[in-house]
N, C-alpha and C positions, 0 to 999 in steps of 0.2 A: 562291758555290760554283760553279755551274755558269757563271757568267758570268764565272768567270776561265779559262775554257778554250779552247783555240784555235780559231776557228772560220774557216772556209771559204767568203768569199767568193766568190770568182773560180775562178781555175784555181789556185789554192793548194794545192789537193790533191796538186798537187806540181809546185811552186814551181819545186822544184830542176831535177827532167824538164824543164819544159813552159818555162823561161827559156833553159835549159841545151842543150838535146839540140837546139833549133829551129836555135841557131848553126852545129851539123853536117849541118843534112839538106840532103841537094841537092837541086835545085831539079825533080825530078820524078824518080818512080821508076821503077826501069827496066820494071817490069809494075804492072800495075792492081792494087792492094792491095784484097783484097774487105773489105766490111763488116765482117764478124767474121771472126775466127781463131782457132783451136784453142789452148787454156794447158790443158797436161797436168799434173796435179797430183798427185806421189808424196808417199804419207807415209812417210818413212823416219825417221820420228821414233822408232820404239816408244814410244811413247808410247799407253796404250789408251783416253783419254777421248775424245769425240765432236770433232772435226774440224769447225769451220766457217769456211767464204771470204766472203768478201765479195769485188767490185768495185764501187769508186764515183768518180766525178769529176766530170769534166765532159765530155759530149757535143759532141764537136767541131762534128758537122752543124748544130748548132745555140745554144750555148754555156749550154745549161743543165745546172743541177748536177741527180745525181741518179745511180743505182743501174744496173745491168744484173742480168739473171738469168742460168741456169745456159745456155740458149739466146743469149745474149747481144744478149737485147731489154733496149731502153732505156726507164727509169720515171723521171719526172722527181719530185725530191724535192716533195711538198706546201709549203706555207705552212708556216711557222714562228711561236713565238710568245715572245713575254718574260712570263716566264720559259720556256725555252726547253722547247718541247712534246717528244714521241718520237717518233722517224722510224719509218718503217713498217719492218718487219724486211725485211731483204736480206739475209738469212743464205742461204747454197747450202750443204746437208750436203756435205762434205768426206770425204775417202775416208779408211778406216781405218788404220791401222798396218800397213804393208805393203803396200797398195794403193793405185790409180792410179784416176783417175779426171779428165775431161775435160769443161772449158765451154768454151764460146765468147766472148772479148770485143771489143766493138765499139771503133771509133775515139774513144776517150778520151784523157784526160788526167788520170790517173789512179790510184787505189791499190789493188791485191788486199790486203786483213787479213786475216790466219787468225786464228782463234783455239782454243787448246784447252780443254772443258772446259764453260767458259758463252761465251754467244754477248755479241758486246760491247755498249755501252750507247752508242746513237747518239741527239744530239738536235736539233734543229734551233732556229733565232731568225730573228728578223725579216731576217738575215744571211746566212743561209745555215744551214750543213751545222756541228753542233761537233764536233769531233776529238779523240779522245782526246789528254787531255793528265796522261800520268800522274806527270810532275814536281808534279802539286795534288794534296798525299792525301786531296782529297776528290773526286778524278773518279772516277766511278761503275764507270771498266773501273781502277784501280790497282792491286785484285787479281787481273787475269787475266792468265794465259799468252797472250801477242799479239804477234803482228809485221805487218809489212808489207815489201811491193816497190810501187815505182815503175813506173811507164808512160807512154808516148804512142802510139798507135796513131795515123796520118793516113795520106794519100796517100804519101808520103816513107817509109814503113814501120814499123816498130818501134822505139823504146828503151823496153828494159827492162833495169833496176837492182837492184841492193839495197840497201841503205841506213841506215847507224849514224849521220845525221844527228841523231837528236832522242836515239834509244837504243840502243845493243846488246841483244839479246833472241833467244829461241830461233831457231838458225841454219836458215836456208835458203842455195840458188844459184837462179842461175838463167842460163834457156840459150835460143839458138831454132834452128829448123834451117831453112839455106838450100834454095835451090829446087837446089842441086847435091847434096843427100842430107844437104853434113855439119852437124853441130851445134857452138854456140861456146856455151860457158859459164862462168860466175863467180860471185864469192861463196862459193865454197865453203871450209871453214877445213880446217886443217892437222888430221892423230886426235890428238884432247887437246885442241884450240884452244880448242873451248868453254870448259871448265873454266879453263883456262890463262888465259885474257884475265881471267878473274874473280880468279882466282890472282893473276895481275902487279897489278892493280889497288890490290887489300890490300895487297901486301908494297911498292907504292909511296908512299914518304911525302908531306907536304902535305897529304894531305885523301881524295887520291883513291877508295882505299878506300868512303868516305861515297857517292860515285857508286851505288854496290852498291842494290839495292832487294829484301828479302827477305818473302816471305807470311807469315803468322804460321805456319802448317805447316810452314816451315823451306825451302820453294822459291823457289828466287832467281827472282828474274823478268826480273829485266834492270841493266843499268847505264846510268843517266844521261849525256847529252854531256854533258861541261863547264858548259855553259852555261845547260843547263836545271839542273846539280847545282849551279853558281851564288846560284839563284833559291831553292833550297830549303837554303842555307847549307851544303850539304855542301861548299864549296870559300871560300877566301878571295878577295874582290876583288882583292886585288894578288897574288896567282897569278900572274900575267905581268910584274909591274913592272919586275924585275930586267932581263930580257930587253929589253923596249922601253925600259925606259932608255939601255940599252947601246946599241943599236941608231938611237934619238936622238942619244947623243952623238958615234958615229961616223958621220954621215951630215950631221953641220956640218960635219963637214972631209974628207967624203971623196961624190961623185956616187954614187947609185946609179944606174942604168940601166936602165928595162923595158922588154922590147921583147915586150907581149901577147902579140903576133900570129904566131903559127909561120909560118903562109901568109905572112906580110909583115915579112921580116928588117928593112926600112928603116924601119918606123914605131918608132922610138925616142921614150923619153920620160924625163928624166932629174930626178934627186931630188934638193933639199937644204935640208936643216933650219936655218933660220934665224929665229931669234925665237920658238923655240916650237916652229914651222909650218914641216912639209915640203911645200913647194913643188914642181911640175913644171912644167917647162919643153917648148918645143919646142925645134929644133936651133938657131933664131934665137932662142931667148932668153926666148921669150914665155911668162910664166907661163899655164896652162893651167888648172891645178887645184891645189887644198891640204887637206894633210890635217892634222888634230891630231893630237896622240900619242895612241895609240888604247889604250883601257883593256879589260881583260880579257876582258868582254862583248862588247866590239865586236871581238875577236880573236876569238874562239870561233864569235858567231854571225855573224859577217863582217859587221856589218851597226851600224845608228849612226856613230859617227868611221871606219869602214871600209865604207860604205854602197856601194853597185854599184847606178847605174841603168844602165837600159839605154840607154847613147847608147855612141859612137866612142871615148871618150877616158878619163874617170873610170870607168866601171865595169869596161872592163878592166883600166888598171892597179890600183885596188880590190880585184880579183880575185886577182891578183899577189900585192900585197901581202901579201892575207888568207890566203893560199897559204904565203906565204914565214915569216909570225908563226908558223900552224900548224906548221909543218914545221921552224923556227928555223934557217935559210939566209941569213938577213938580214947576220951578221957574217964567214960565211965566204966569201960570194960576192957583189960589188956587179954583178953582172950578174943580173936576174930575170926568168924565172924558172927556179930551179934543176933542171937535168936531170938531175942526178947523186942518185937515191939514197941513195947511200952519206953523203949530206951528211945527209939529213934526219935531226930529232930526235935529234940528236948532243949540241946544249947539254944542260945541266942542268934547264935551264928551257924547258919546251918542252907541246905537248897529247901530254901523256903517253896520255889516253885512244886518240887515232890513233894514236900511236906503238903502242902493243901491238896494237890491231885490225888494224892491217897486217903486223906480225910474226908475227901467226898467219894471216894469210890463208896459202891455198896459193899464188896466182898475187902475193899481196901484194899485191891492188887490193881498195881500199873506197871508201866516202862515209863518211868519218869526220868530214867537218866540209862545210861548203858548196858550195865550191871547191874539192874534193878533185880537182876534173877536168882542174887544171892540171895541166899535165906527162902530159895522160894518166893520173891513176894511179887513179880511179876503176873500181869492180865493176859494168861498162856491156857489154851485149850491145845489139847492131844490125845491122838487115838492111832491105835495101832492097825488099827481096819475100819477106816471110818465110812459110814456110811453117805453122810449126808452133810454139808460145811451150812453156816448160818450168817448171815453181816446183816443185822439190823439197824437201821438206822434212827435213831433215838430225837426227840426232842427237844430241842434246842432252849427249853421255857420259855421265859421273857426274855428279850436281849439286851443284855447289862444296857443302863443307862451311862 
């Protein structure tokens, strides 16, 4: 039960931030980032049940896991145990419906979780920190109303995100305000998005629909990525096959091209499928890396046959790639990665799930899948001296019938 749920080794608490956001920060800020910083917290839910935050990650100053309070003092998580014991509650009462209310958090690495209603169910192992994983209908938070944002707070400044990485679930944005007054924000969905994404979902055939996660009360709670709706049969393994077939077979007879690096037009890296196995090359010829044809899972979670470490060569084109599968760009354009919008989620076969969460954004930027931050098109605020952090929490509309 509880050992099938994801747990929190490292800086896992977000993986995606704290691999991600590092690539962009420069290499000193242009003012001294204090300790903590103000995240001002609206509930513009109407929603009337009790409101509770959490922050928790990792503490940079010192790289242990572990909690912050409503002061944004740092509590490092206790010892753990198997079977995995309960973490001490870190819940901060959260402001009502229609009001505002503000903590402090420290230089983390890190996730804020609201929850509405009941407070969520944290446990700890000999591992670390376990994470809601409510793709297991038996993790202990599957019926609560919950979400989360993304963080890093260090020297370098702020990112902060939002996030339909694992699920779509009650909408928030989120914003910070520069030391020149004004404020930059994202995340926030179009009037109706809410409802609407759950909407498109149903009325999309193959499976999708099954993503949906409803309370036995009749409240929806969220929709699954792909990948976790995968794991619990709501979608078929070859979901993607059509697509990556295609995409194999034009790529024996025709170069692809990735050139990662915006910063760096000349580092080219070029692709072709031979024996199976797409090959890359440098401009001398020299194979570099190879990939197998990557199956559904390792499309969706970018990760296995589309794996990203962190070095020079494999992880960003990786990145690319897993970009280009989501997005299904791959047969319209062998230059990657595609700039053009108007290309994405064109084919038939495509992550339909991103596809509609971007369609309803307002500014049309998410983290719908891992890699959503190629091309820029990720729900990312950043500041190099930030003054002031924002989590709003947004209205829910009607709740899909």
């Amino acid at each position: 039960m509880l050992g099938r749920l994801k747990v929190l080794a490292t800086t896992g608490a977000t993986a995606l931030v704290g691999a991600l956001l590092g690539l962009g920060a420069p290499a000193r800020a242009e003012a001294a980032v204090p300790d903590t910083i103000p995240l001002e917290v609206t509930n513009n839910s109407a929603r009337g049940e009790q409101l509770y935050l959490y922050d928790i990650g990792t503490f940079l100053a010192t790289g242990q896991q572990g909690w912050a309070d409503a002061n944004g003092v740092f509590h490092p998580w206790p010892a753990g145990g198997n079977p995995p014991t309960p973490a001490p509650d870190a819940s901060i009462p959260g402001p009502a419906a229609g009001q505002s209310a503000t903590i402090r958090i420290p230089k983390f690495s890190g996730r804020i979780y609201f929850s509405y209603g009941r407070k969520l169910d944290f446990r700890l192992t000999t591992g670390g920190l376990v994470q809601p994983a409510v793709q297991n209908p038996s993790d202990p938070n599957h019926d609560i109303l919950f979400n989360w944002s993304e963080y890093t707070l260090n020297d370098a400044g702020l990112w902060l995100n939002s996030t339909q990485v694992d699920m779509f679930s009650v909408p928030y944005s989120v914003g910070v305000r520069r030391a020149d007054g004004s404020t930059v924000s994202t995340g926030r969905l179009k009037p109706g998005g809410y409802r609407a994404v759950f909407d498109a979902l149903r009325a999309q055939p193959g499976g999708w629909g099954g993503l949906i996660q409803t309370r036995s009360d009749g409240t929806v709670l969220r929709a699954l990525s792909p990948g976790h709706g995968m794991e619990n049969g709501a979608l078929p393994g070859s979901v993607m096959d059509d697509y990556v077939n295609r995409v194999w077979q034009k790529y024996a007879g025709t170069t692809l091209t990735v050139t990662p690096f915006g910063d760096q037009p000349g580092t080219r890296y070029y692709g072709r499928v031979s024996g199976g196995v797409m090959n890359f090359t440098d401009a001398s010829g020299a194979v570099l890396t190879s990939f197998q044809k990557p199956d559904a899972d390792s499309v969706f979670g970018c990760h296995k046959l589309l794996d990203a470490p962190n070095d020079a060569v494999r992880g960003p084109i990786s990145r690319t790639l897993c970009a280009a599968f989501n997005r299904s760009t791959l047969l319209v354009n062998p230059d990657q990665p595609d700039a053009t919008a108007a290309n994405f989620y064109q084919d038939s076969v495509t992550n339909h799930y991103a596809r509609i969460i971007h369609d309803r954004m307002a500014d049309s930027k998410a983290y719908a899948f891992a890699f959503d931050d190629v091309g820029n098109q990720e729900s990312l605020v950043h500041d190099g001296d930030p003054q002031r952090a924002h989590l709003t929490l947004d209205p829910l509309d009607q709740q899909p019938s």
